[in-house]
C-alpha positions as CSV (number, residue, x, y, z in Angstrom):
1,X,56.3,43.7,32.9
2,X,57.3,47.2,31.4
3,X,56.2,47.7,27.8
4,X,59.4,47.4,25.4
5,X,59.5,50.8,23.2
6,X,59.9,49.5,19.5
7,X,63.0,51.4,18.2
8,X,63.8,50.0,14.4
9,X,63.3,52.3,12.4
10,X,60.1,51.9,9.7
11,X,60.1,50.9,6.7
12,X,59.4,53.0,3.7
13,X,55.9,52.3,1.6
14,X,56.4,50.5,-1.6
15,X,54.6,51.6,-4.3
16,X,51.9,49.7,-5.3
17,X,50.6,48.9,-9.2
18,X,47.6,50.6,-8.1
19,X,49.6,53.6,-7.1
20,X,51.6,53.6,-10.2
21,X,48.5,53.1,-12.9
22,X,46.5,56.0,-11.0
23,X,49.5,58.7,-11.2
24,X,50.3,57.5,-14.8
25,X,46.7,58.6,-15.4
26,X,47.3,62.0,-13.7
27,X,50.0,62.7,-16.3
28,X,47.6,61.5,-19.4
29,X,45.3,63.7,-17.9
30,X,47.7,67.0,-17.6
31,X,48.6,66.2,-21.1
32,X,45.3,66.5,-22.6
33,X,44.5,69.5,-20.3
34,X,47.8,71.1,-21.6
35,X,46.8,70.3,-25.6
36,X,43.3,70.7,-25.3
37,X,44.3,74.7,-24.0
38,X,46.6,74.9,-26.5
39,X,44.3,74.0,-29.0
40,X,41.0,76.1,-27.9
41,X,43.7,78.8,-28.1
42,X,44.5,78.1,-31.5
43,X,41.0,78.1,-32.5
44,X,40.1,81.5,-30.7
45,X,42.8,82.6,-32.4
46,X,41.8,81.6,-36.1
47,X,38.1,82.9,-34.5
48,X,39.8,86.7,-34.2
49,X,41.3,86.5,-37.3
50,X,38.4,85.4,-39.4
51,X,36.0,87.8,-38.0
52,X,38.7,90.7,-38.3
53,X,39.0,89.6,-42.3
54,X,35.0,89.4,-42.3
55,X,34.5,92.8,-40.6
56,X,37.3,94.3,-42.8
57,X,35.7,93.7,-45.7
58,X,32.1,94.4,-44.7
59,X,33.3,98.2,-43.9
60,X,34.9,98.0,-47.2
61,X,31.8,97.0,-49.2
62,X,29.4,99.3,-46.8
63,X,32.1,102.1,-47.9
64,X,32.7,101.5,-51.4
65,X,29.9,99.1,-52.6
66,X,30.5,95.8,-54.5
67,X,31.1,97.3,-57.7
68,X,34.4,99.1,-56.5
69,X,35.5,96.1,-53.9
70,X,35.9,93.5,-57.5
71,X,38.7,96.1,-58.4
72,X,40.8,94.7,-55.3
73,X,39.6,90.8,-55.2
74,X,39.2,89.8,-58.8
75,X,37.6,87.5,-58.0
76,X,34.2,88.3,-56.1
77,X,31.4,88.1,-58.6
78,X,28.8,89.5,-55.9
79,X,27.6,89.6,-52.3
80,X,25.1,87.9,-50.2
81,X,23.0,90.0,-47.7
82,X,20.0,89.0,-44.7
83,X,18.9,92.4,-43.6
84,X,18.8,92.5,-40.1
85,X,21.4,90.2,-39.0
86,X,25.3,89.7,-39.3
87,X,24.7,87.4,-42.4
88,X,26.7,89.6,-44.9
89,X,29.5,88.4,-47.2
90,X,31.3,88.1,-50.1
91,X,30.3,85.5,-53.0
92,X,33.4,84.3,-54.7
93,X,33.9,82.3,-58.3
94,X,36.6,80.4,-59.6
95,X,37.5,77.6,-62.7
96,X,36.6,80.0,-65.4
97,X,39.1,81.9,-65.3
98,X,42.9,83.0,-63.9
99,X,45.4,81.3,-62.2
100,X,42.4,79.2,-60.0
101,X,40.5,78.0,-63.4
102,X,41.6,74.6,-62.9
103,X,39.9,74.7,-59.2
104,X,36.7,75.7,-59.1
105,X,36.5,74.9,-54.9
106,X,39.8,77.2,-54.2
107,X,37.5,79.1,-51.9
108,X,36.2,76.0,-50.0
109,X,39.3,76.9,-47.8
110,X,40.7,80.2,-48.7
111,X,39.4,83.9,-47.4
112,X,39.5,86.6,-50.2
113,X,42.5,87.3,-49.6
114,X,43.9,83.8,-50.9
115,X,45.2,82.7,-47.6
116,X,43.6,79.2,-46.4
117,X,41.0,79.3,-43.8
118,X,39.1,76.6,-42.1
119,X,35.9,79.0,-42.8
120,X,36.1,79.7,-46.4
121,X,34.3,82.2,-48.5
122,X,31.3,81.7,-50.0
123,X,31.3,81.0,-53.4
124,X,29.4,80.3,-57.0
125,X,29.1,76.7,-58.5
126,X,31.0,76.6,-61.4
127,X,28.0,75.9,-63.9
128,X,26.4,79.2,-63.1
129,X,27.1,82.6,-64.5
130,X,25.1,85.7,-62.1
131,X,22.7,85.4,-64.9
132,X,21.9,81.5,-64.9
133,X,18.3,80.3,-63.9
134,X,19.5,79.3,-60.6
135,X,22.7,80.6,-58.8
136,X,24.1,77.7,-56.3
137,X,26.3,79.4,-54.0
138,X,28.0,77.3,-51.0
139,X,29.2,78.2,-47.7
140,X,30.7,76.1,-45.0
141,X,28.3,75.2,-41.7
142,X,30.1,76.5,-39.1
143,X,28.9,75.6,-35.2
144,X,27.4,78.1,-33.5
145,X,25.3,79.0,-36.3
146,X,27.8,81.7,-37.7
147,X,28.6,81.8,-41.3
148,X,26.6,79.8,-43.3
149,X,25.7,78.0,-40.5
150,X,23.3,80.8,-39.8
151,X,21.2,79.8,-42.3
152,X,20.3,76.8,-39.9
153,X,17.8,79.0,-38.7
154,X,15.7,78.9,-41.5
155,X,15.2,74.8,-40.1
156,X,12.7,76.7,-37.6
157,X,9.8,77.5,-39.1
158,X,9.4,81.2,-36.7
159,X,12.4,82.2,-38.1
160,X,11.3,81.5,-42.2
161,X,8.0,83.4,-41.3
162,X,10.7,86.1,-40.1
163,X,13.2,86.6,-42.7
164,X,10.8,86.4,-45.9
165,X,13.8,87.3,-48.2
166,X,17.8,87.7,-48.5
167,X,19.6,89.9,-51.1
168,X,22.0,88.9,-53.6
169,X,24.2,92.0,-55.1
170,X,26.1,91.6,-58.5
171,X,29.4,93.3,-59.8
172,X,27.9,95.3,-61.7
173,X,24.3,95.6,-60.8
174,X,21.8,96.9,-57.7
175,X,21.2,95.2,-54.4
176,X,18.0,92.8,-55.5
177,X,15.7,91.0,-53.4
178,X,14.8,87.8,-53.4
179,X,11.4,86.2,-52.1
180,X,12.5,83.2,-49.7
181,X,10.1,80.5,-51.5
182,X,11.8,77.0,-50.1
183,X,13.9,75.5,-47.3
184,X,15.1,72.3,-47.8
185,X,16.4,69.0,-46.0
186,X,18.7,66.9,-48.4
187,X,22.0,65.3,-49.5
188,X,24.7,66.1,-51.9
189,X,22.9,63.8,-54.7
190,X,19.6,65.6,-54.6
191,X,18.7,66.8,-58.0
192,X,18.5,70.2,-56.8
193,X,22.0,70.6,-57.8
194,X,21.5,69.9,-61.1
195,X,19.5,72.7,-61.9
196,X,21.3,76.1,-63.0
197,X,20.6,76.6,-66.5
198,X,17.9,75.0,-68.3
199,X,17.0,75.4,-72.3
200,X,13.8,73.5,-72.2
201,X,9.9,74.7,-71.2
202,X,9.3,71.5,-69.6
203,X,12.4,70.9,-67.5
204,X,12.8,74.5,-65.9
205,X,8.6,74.2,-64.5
206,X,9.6,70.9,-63.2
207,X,12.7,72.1,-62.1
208,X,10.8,74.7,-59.9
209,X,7.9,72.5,-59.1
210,X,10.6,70.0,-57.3
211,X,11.5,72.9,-55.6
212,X,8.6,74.2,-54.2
213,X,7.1,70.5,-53.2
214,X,10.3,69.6,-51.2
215,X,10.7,72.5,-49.1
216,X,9.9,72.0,-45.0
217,X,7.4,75.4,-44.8
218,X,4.9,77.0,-47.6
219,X,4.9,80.8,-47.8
220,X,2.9,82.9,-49.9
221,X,5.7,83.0,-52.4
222,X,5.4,79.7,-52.6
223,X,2.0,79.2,-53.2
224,X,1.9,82.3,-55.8
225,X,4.4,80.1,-58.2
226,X,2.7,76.9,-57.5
227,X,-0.4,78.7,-58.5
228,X,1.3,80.4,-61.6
229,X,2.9,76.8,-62.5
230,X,-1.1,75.1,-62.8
231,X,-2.4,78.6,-64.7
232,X,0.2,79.4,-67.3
233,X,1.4,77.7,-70.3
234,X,4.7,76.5,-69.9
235,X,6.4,79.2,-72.7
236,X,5.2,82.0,-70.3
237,X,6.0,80.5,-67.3
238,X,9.4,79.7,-69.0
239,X,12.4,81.5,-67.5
240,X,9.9,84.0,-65.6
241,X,11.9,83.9,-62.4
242,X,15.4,83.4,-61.4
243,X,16.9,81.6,-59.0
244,X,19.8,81.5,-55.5
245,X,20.2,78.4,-53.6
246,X,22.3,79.2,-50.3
247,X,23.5,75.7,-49.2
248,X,25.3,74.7,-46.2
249,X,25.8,71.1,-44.5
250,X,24.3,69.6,-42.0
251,X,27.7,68.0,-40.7
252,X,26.1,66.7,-37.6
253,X,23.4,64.5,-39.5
254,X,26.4,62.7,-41.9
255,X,29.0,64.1,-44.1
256,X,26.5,64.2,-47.2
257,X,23.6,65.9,-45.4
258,X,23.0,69.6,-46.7
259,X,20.7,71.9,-46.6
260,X,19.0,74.5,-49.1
261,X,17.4,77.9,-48.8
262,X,16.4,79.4,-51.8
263,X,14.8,82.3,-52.9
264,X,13.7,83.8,-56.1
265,X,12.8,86.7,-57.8
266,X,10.8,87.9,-61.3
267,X,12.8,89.0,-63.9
């Protein structure tokens, strides 16, 4: 018997939920793709911008000095240097005077210019003058180490035999040096904050002595003020040095997590 040739025509595939679910996921998919480019495009583009503003006013200060770039940004009371690397910027101070005396963190999110930025500037804690016992200036942690982020670094103890000191410039004064005597791991809370001017013998050497006991590395800065701290009476020891605490976060470790370097120098 001849083979009968099947001639209705086939049916058309239904979709399945399967089918449906797995294209639906195709389309999520495209969507994130499309924001996430549109996004990392975003952020290269706030990158370029922030370095342009950084370099810009690097030349300016390299060209004119510090002195002559407070005449254009009012509000720069000095500038924070680490010879032999990009760490060079602006230090910035506000709630003492002006139109910003009301917020002392304008520059938490604003470049010099006054225009926000998710970098920042750094800037001066609103207790210190340049000439307080201990100068706490703050600077966002930015990834990749750039910014104040670079000060991570100092968490390695090759790169703090390294880098031995950073300069601080003021308005109206020489570039100074000063002698990197402590790095260290803490939180918002820490009493290190809580020193910038002290009035009394006592308080300022234990002050420096928490200092010098709670950093990660001993130098022989270090170990020159620890020494001077068990050798001199306290009225000579009193006010002998002064004081810059860089500090940065450590957002990766929990929002309160921050980290100090600070260096000093005699005055």
């Amino acid at each position: 018997m001849e083979e009968q040739l099947n001639t209705e025509p086939r049916k058309g595939r239904k979709a399945t939920p399967k089918r449906a679910i797995l294209f639906f996921l195709f389309l999520c998919l495209v969507v994130v793709a499309v924001l996430l480019g549109m996004r990392l495009k975003h952020i290269k583009e706030d990158d370029d911008k922030q370095d342009e503003i950084v370099h810009e006013i690097q030349d300016e200060k390299e060209k004119d000095g510090v002195k002559k770039l407070h005449k254009k940004y009012k509000d720069m009371i000095g500038w924070v240097k680490i010879d032999g690397t990009e760490f060079s910027y602006p230090v910035m101070q506000t709630g003492t005077k002006g139109h910003h005396k009301d917020d002392w963190m304008y520059y938490l999110y604003k470049d010099v210019k006054g225009n926000y930025s998710f970098y920042g500037t750094p800037f001066l804690d609103v207790r210190c003058t340049v000439d307080s016992d201990n100068l706490i200036i703050y600077g966002h942690n930015i990834n990749g180490r750039r910014y104040f982020g670079y000060l991570q670094n100092f968490r390695e103890e090759s790169f703090f035999r390294k880098h031995k000191s950073f300069s601080f410039t003021k308005v109206n004064d020489v570039e100074t040096n000063y002698q990197v005597v402590s790095v260290i791991e803490t939180t918002k809370y820490a009493s290190y904050y809580d020193f910038t001017d002290i009035g009394n013998e006592n308080d300022y050497k234990e002050a420096v002595s928490h200092i010098l006991s709670g950093s990660k590395f001993h130098n022989d800065m270090n170990e020159r003020l620890k020494k001077e701290l068990n050798e001199e009476t306290v009225e000579a020891f009193f006010h002998k040095y002064q004081f810059v605490s860089l500090s940065t976060c450590r957002t990766s470790e929990g929002h309160v997590k921050r980290l100090l370097v600070i260096g000093c120098k005699e005055r």
